[in-house]
Biotite code that builds the C-alpha atoms (Angstrom):
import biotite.structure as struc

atoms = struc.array([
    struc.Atom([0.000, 0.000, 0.000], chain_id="A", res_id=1, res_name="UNK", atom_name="CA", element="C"),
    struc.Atom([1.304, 3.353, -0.763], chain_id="A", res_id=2, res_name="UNK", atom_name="CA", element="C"),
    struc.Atom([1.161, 6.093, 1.731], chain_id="A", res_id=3, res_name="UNK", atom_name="CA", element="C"),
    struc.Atom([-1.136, 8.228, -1.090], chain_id="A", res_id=4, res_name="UNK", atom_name="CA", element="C"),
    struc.Atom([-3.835, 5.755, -0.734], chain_id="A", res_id=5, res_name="UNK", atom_name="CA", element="C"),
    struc.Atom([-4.164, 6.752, 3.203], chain_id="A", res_id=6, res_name="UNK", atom_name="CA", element="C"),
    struc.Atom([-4.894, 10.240, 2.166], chain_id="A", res_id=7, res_name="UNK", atom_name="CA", element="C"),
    struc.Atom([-7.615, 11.904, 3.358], chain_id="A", res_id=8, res_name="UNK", atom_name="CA", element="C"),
    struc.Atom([-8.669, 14.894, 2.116], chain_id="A", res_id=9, res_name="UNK", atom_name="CA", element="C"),
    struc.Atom([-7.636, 18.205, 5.021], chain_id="A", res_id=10, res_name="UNK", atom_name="CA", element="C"),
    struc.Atom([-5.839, 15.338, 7.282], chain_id="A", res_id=11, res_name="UNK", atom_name="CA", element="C"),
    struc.Atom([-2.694, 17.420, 8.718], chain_id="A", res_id=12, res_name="UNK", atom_name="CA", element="C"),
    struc.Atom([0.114, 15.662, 10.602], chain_id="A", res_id=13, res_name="UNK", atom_name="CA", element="C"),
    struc.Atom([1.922, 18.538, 11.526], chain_id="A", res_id=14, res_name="UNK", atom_name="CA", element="C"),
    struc.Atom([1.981, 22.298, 10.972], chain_id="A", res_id=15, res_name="UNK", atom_name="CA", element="C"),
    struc.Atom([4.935, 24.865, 11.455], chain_id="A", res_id=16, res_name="UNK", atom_name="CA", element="C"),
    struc.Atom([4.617, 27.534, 13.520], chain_id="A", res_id=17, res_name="UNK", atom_name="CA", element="C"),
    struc.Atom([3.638, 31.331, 12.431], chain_id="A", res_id=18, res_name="UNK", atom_name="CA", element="C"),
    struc.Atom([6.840, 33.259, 10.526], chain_id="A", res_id=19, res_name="UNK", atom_name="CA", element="C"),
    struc.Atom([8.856, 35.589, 12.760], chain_id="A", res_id=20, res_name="UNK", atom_name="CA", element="C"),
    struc.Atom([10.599, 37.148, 9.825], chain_id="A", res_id=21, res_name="UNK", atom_name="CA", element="C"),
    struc.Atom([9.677, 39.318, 6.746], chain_id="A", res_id=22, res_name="UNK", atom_name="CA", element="C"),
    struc.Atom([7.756, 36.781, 3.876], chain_id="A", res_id=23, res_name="UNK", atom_name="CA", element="C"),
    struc.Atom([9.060, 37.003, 0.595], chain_id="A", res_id=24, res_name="UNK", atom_name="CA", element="C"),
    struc.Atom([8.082, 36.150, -2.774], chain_id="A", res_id=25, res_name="UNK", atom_name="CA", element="C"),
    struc.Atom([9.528, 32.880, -3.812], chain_id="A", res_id=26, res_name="UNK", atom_name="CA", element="C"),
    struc.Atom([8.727, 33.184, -7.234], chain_id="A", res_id=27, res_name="UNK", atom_name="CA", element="C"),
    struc.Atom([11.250, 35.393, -7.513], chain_id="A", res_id=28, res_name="UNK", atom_name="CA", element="C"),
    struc.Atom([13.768, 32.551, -6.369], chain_id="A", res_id=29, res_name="UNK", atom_name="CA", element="C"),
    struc.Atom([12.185, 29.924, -8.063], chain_id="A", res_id=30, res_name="UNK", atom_name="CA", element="C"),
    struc.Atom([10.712, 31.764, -11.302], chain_id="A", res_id=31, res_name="UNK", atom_name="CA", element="C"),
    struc.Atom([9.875, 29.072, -13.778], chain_id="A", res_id=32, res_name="UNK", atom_name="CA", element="C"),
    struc.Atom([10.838, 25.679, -11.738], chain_id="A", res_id=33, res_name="UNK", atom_name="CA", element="C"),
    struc.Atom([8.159, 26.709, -9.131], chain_id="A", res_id=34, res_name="UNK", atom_name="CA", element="C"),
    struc.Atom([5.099, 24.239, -8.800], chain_id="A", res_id=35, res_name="UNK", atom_name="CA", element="C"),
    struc.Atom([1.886, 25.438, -7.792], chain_id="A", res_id=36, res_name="UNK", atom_name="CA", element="C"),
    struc.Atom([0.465, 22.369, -6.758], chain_id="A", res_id=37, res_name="UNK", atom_name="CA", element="C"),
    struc.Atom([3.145, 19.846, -4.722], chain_id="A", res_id=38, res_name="UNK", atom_name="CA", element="C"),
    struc.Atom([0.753, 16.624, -4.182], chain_id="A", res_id=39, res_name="UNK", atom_name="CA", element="C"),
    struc.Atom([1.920, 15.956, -0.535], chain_id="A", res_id=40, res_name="UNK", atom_name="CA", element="C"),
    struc.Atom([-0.053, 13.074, 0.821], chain_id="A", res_id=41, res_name="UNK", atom_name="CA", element="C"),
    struc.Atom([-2.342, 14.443, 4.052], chain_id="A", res_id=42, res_name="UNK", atom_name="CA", element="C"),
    struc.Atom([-1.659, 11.895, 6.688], chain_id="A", res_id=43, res_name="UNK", atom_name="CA", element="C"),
    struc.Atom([-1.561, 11.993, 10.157], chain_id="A", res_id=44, res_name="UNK", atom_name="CA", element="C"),
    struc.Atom([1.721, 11.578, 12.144], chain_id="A", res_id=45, res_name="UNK", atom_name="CA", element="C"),
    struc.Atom([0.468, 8.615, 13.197], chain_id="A", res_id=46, res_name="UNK", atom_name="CA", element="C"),
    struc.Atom([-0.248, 6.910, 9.812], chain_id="A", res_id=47, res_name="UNK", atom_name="CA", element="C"),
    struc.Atom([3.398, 7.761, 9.119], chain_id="A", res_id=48, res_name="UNK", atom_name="CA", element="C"),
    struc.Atom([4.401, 6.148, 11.669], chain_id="A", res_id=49, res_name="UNK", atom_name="CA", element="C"),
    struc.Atom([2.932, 3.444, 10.938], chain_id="A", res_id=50, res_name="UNK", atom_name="CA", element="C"),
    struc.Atom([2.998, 3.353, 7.676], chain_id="A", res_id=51, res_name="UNK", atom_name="CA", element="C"),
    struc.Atom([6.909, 3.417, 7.539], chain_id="A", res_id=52, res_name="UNK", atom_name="CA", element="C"),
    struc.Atom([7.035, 1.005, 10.341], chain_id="A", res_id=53, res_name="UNK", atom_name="CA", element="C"),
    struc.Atom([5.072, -1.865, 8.273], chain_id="A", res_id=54, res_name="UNK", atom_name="CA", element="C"),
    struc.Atom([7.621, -0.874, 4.997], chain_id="A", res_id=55, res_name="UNK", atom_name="CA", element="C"),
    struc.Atom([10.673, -1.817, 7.839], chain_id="A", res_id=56, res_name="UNK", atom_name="CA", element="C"),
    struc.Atom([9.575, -5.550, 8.720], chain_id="A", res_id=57, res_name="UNK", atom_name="CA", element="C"),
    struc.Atom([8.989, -6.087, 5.434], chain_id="A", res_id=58, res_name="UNK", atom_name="CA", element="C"),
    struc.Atom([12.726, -6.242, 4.985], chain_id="A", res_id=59, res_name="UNK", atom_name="CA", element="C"),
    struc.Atom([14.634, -8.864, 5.761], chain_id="A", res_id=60, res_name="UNK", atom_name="CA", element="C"),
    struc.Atom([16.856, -8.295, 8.533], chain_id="A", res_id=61, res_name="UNK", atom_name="CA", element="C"),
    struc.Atom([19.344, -10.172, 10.780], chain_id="A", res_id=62, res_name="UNK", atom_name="CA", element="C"),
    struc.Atom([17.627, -9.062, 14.496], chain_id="A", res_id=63, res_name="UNK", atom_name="CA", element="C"),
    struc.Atom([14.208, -10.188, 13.389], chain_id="A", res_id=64, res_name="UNK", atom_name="CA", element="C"),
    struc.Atom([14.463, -13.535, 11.701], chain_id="A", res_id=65, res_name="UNK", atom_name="CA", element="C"),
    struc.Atom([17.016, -16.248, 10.979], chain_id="A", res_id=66, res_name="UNK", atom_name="CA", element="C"),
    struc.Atom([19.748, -15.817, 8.424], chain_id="A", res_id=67, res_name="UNK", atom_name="CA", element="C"),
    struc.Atom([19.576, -18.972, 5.395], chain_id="A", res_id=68, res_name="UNK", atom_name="CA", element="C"),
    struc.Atom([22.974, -19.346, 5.240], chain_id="A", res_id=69, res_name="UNK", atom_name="CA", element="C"),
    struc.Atom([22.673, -22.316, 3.164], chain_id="A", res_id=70, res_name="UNK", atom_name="CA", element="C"),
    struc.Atom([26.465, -23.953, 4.043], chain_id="A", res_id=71, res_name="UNK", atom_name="CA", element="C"),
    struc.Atom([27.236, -25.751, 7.582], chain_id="A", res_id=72, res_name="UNK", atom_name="CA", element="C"),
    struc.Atom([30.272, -24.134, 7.143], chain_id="A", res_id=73, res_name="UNK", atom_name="CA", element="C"),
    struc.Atom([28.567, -20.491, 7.566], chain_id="A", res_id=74, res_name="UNK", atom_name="CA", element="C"),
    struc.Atom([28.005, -19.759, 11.510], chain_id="A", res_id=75, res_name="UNK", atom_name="CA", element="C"),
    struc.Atom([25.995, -17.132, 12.825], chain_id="A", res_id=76, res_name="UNK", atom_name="CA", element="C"),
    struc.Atom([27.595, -13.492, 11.339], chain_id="A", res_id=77, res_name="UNK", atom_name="CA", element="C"),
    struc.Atom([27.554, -10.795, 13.870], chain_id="A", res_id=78, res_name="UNK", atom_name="CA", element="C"),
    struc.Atom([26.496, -7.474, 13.257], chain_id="A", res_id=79, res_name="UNK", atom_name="CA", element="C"),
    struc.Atom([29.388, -5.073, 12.573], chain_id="A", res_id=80, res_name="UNK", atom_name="CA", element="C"),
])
């Protein structure tokens, strides 16, 4: 599942706080590589979290499951 299909329409995980300086006009910065519209996905913090948590233990990893070696000869490999 990609995080885009947990989107939910004025869902906000987080917001930055109010500007302390002067605003100023990115276009100016940006001119024609400036995109109006940037497609974030609007999740919570939570689904995030969770989200990126489920993507993690779908790798395979060495403290989670048990390495297939495949030779006797291989013992267990320690983490570096």
């Amino acid at each position: 599942m990609l995080i885009f299909e947990l989107s939910s329409k004025g869902r906000k995980g987080y917001r930055l706080p109010k500007l302390d300086v002067d605003r100023i006009d990115v276009k100016d910065y940006l001119g024609e590589y400036l995109r109006e519209e940037l497609n974030f996905p609007e999740v919570s913090e939570l689904d995030v979290v969770r989200h990126y948590t489920r993507l993690s233990q779908l790798n395979y990893a060495i403290d989670t499951t048990m390495v297939p070696l495949g030779s006797c000869t291989m013992k267990y490999n320690p983490r570096i």
